[in-house]
N, C-alpha and C positions, 0 to 999 in steps of 0.2 A: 115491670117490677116496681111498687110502692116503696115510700123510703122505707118504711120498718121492713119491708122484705130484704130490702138494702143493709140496712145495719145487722138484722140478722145473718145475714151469707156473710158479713163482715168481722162477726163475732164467731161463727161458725167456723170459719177459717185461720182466726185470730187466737182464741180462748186455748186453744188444742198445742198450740205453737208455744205460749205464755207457759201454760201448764207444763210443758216435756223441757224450758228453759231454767227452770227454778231449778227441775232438778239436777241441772249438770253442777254447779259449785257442790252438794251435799257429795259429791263422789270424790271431790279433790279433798272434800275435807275428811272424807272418811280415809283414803289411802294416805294420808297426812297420819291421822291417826292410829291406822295400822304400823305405818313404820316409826312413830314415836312408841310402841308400844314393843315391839323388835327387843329380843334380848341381844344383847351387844356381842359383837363376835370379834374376837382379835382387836384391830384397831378401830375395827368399825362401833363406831354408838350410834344413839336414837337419833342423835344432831344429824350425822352424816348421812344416814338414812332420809332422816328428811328435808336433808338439802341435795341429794342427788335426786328426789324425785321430785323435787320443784326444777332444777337444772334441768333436768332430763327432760319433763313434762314439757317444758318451755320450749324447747329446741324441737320436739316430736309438733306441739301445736305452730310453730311459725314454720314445722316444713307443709303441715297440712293447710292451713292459710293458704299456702302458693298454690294449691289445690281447688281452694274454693270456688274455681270456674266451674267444674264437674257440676254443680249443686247449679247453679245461679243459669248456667246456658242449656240445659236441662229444662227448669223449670221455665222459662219462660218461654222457650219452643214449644211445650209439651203445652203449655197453657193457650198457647193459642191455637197447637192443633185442634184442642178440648173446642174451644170456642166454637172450629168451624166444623166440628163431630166428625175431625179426620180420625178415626180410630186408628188405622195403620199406620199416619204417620205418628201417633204417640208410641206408640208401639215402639218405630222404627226411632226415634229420639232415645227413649231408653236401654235399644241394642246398642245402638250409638255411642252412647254416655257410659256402658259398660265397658265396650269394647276399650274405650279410650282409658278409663280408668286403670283398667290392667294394664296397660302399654307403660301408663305412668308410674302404677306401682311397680313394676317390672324394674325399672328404672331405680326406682327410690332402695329398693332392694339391692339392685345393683351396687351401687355406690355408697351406700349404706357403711363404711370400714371411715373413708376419707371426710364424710357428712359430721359423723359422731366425732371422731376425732379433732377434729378443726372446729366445732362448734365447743365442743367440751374448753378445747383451747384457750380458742376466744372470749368466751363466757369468763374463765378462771374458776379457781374454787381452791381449797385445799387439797393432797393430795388423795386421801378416803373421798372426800366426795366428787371427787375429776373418775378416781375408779366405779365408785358405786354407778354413777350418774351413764358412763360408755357401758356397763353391764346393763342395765336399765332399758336406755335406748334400743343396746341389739338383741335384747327380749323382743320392747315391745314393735319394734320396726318391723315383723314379721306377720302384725295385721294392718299391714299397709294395704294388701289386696280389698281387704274386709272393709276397711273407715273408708278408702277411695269410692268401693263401687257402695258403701252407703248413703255416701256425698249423692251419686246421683239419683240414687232409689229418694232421698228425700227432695230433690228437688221435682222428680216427675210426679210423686205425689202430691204437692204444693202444686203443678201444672194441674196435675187431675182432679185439682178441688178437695182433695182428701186429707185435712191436715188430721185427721185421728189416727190416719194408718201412720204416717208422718209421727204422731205423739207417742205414740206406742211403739214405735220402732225406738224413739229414744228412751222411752221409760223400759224397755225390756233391757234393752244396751247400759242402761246404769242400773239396773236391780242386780242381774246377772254380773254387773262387775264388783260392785261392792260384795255379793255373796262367794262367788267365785274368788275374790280377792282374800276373805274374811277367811274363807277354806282352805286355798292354798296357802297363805302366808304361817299361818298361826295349824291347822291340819286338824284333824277330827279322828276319834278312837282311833286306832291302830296305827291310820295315817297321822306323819308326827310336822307333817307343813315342810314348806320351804322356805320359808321365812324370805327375807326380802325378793328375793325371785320372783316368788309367790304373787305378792302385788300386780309385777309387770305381767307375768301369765294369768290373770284374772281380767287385765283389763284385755289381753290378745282374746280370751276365751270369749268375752261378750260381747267384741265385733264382730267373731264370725257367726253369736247365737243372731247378733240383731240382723246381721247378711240372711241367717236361714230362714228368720221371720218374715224378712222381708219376699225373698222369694216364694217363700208362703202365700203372703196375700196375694202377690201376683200371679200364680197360677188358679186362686182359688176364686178370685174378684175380676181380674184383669184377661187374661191370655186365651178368655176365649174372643176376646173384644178385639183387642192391642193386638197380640200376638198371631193368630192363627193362620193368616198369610204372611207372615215373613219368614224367607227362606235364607238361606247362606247365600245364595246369587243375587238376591234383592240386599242383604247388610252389603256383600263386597261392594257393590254398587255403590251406594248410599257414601263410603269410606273412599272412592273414586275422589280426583283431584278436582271434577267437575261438579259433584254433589254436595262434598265438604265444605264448600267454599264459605256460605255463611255460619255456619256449625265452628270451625276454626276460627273464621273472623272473631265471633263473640269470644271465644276461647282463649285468643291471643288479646284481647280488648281486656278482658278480664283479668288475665293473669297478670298483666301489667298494672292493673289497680290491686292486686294482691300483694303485689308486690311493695306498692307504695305503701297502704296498708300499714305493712307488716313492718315498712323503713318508719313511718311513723312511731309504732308501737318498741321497736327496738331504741328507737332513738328517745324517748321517753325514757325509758327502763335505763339507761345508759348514762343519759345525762343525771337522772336524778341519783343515780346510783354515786355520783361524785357532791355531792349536798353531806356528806355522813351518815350515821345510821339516825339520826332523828328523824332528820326530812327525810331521807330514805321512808324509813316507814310511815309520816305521814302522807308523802307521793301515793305512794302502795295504797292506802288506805282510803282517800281520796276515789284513787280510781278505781277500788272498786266500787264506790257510791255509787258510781257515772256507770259502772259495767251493769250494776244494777238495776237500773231505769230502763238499760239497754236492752233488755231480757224481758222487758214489757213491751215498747215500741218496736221490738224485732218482731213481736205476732202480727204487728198490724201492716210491717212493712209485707213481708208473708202475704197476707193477705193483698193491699197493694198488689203484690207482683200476679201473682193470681188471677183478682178479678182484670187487670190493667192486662193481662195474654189474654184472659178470653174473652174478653169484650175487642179486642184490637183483632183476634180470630175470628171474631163474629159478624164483625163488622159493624157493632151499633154502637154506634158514636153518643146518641144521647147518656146510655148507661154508660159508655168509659170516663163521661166528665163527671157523672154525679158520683160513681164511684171514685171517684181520686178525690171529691171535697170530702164525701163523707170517712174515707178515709183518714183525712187530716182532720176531722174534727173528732176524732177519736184519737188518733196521735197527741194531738194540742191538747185535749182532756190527759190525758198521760202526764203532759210535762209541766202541767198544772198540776196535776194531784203529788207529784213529786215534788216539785219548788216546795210546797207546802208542807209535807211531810220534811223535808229536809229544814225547814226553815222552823219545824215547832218539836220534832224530835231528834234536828242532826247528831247532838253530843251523845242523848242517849246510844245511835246506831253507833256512833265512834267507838261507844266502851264495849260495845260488843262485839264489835272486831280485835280491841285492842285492850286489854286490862291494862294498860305504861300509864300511868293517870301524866304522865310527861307527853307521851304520843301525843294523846289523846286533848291536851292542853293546848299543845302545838296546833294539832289540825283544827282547832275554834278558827284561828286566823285567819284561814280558806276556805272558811265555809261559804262565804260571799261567791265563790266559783262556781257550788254547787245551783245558786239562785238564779244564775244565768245561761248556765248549758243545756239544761233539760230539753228548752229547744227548741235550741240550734241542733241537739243531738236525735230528738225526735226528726225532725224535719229534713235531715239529711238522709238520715236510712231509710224512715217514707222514701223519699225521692227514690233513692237507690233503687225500692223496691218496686215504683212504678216504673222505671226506666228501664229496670232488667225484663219485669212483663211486658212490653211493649218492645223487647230486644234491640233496644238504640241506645247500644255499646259504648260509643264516642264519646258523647258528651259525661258517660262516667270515669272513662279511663281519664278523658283530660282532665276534668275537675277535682278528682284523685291525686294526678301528677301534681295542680296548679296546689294544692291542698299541702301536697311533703314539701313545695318551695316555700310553701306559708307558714311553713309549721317551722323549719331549720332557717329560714330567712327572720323572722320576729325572735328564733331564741340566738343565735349567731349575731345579727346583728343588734340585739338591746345587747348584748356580754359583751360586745365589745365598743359599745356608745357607754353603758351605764354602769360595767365592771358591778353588777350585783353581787350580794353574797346573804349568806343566811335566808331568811325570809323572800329578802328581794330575789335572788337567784328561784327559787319555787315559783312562786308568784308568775316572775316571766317566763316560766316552763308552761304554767297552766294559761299562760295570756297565749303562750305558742299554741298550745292542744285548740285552746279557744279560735284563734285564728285560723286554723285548719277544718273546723266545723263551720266557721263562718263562710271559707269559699265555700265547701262544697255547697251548702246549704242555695245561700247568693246564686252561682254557679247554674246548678240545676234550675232553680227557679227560673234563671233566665234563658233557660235553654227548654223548656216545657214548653212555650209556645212556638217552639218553631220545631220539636221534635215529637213531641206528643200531639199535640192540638192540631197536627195536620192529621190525624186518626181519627181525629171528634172535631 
C-alpha cells in the first residue's frame, strides 16, 4: 500500500465518522427548540421544558458513557478478525456484543425507577423541572435496548472498515429523530401532538429505526459472510467462562475508563457550576469549543482504531507503524487548523453560542486555553483509538484512572494552596481539564513502545 493509498483508506474511514458527528449537536438543538416552543401547560413553561431536557438528557448520556465498552471492545476485535479474513469470528464478535448489550439493557431497564430518581436528586433543579426531567428519562429509558445494541453495530462496522454503514446509521437515527420529534410534540392534521412527551418518544422512535437499519445492512452486506455458520451451540460457547475471557477483559478494562471519563466530565460540570452563572456559562461555552474539535479528531481516531485491528490481525507490521504516523499527521493537521481558527475567529464563534455580550466578554479571557489543547486533545483520543484496535486495554484504563487523579489532584489542591476566586477559580478548572489531557496523552506515548511496537 503507497502512502496516498494510505491517506486514502485514512480519509475513507475518517470523512464518514466527521460527517455523521456534526450532526449530533443540530438534534440537541433542535429538541431545545421544540420544547422552547411548547405551549405552557399548568405550571409547566418553555423554561421548565427545556431544563428538564438538558437534566434528563445529561443523566440518560453519562448512564450510556458507562456503556461505551459495547462500541470500543467490539470494534477492535472485529478489526482484527477483518485483518486476518476471519469472517466467522466477526460475525461471532457481533452476536457477542449483542447478546451482551441486552443483558445490560435489561439491567438499565431494570432499575431504571432508583437511576432517575437519585439522579434527578442529585442534579437538583426546581420543582417543574426535577418532574418534567424523571417523565422524560422514563420515556426515553425504554430505547435502551436500541442505543445499546447500536453501541455495538457501530463499533463492528468501524472493525469492518465500513465507516458509511457506521455514518448512516447515525444520520438516519438523527433525521428520524428530529422528524419524529417535530410530529409527535407539536402533531399533524387530525393528530393534535403530544407535546413535551412527544420529544422523548421521537428520540425512542429513531433508535429503534437506526437498530432496523442496522440489521438491514447486516443481513443484506454481511450474514452471508459473518453470519451463516453461527449457531446457538457455537454463541453459547463463545459466552462459556473459557471463551469470554478476553472479550470481558477488554469490557471490564473499558468500563473502568468510562467511568473515570465520566468522573471527569461530572466533576467539571459540578465544580464550575459553583463559579455563578457567569462563568457558569462561560465554562459551558468553552467546552463546547473543545467538544467541537473533538468531532473532528474522533474520525481519525475511528480510523486509527480500524486500521491499527487490522493490520495487528494481519500481521504486517510495516503497514501498522505507517498507519499510526500517518494517522497523527492528519490528527496534528486537525489541531492546527483549529488553534487557528480559534485564534482569528474565537469571539466571533463565542457570540454564536451566546448573544450575553457579558458571556461572551468573559470568555475573551480563556481563550488562551483554546490555543493549547487542540493537541493534547487530538493526540489523546488518537491514541485511544490506536490502543482500542490493537485491544491493549491496560494501558488505557490506567492512564484514564492516572488522568481523574490529575484532573481532582491540580483542582483540589491549587483551591486549597491558592484559595482562587472569579477568574482565577475557571482558569484552575481548565489548568485541571488541561492536566488530565496531558497524562493521558504523556501516558500512552509512553506506553506505545512497549505495547504496540511489539506488533510492528
Amino acid at each position: 500500500m503507497t502512502g496516498n493509498e494510505l491517506n486514502r483508506e485514512i480519509l475513507r474511514l475518517a470523512v464518514p465518522s466527521i460527517l455523521a458527528n456534526i450532526t449530533v449537536p443540530i438534534v440537541g438543538l433542535v429538541d431545545t427548540a421544540i420544547a422552547g416552543h411548547l405551549a405552557p401547560e399548568g405550571a409547566f413553561s418553555a423554561a421548565s421544558y427545556i431544563g428538564a431536557i438538558s437534566l434528563g438528557s445529561m443523566l440518560l448520556t453519562l448512564l450510556y458513557w458507562c456503556f461505551s465498552f459495547l462500541r470500543t471492545a467490539t470494534g477492535g476485535l472485529t478489526a482484527q478478525a477483518y485483518g486476518r479474513a476471519d469472517w466467522d469470528g466477526a460475525g461471532l464478535m457481533l452476536a457477542r456484543g449483542l447478546v451482551l448489550a441486552a443483558l445490560a439493557a435489561a439491567a438499565m431497564l431494570a432499575l431504571q425507577w432508583p437511576f432517575a430518581r437519585g439522579g434527578i436528586l442529585l442534579a437538583g433543579g426546581s420543582p417543574e423541572v426535577e418532574t418534567l426531567a424523571q417523565r422524560y428519562f422514563l420515556l426515553r429509558i425504554w430505547a435502551a435496548p436500541a442505543t445499546l445494541a447500536l453501541m455495538v453495530f457501530r463499533g463492528w462496522f468501524v472493525g469492518m472498515q465500513d465507516a458509511v454503514s457506521s455514518m448512516w446509521t447515525d444520520l438516519i437515527v438523527n433525521g428520524v429523530n428530529i422528524g419524529a420529534s417535530l410530529l409527535l410534540a407539536f402533531g399533524a392534521g387530525r393528530f393534535a401532538g403530544l407535546g413535551f412527551d412527544g420529544i422523548a418518544l421521537g428520540t425512542v422512535l429513531a433508535q429503534y429505526a437506526g437498530l432496523a437499519w442496522c440489521l438491514l445492512v447486516v443481513r443484506r452486506k454481511y450474514a452471508a459472510r459473518t453470519l451463516a455458520r453461527l449457531d446457538r451451540a457455537r454463541l453459547r460457547r463463545s459466552l462459556s467462562r473459557r471463551e469470554r475471557g478476553d472479550f470481558m477483559r477488554l469490557n471490564t478494562d473499558y468500563f473502568i475508563r468510562s467511568l473515570c471519563f465520566t468522573g471527569i466530565y461530572i466533576g467539571y460540570n459540578l465544580i464550575a457550576a459553583t463559579f455563578g452563572d457567569l462563568l457558569l456559562a462561560c465554562s459551558s461555552s468553552l467546552m463546547q469549543l473543545l467538544m467541537l474539535f473533538s468531532y473532528f479528531t474522533d474520525g481519525f481516531a475511528y480510523a486509527g482504531e480500524a486500521l491499527t485491528g487490522r493490520f495487528v490481525g494481519a500481521g504486517d507490521r510495516p503497514l501498522l507503524r505507517r498507519s499510526v504516523r500517518a494517522v497523527f499527521v492528519w490528527s496534528m493537521a486537525i489541531a492546527v487548523g483549529f488553534m487557528g481558527l480559534y485564534s482569528l475567529i474565537g469571539v466571533p464563534i463565542l457570540r454564536l453560542l451566546s448573544s450575553d455580550a457579558a458571556v461572551v466578554a468573559e470568555c475573551r479571557h480563556f481563550l488562551p486555553w483554546l490555543l493549547v489543547m487542540p493537541p493534547l486533545g487530538c493526540a489523546a483520543f488518537t491514541w485511544d483509538g490506536i490502543f482500542m484496535g490493537a485491544t491493549v486495554s491496560r494501558p488505557i484504563r490506567n492512564t484514564m484512572f492516572w488522568a481523574m487523579v490529575a484532573f481532582l489532584g491540580v483542582w483540589f489542591l491549587g483551591a486549597l494552596v491558592l484559595s482562587p476566586t472569579g477568574r482565577g477559580a475557571l482558569n484552575l478548572l481548565l489548568a485541571a481539564y488541561f492536566a488530565h489531557l496531558l497524562i493521558r496523552t504523556v501516558g500512552l506515548s509512553l506506553d506505545y513502545p512497549k505495547y504496540i511496537l511489539i506488533f510492528a
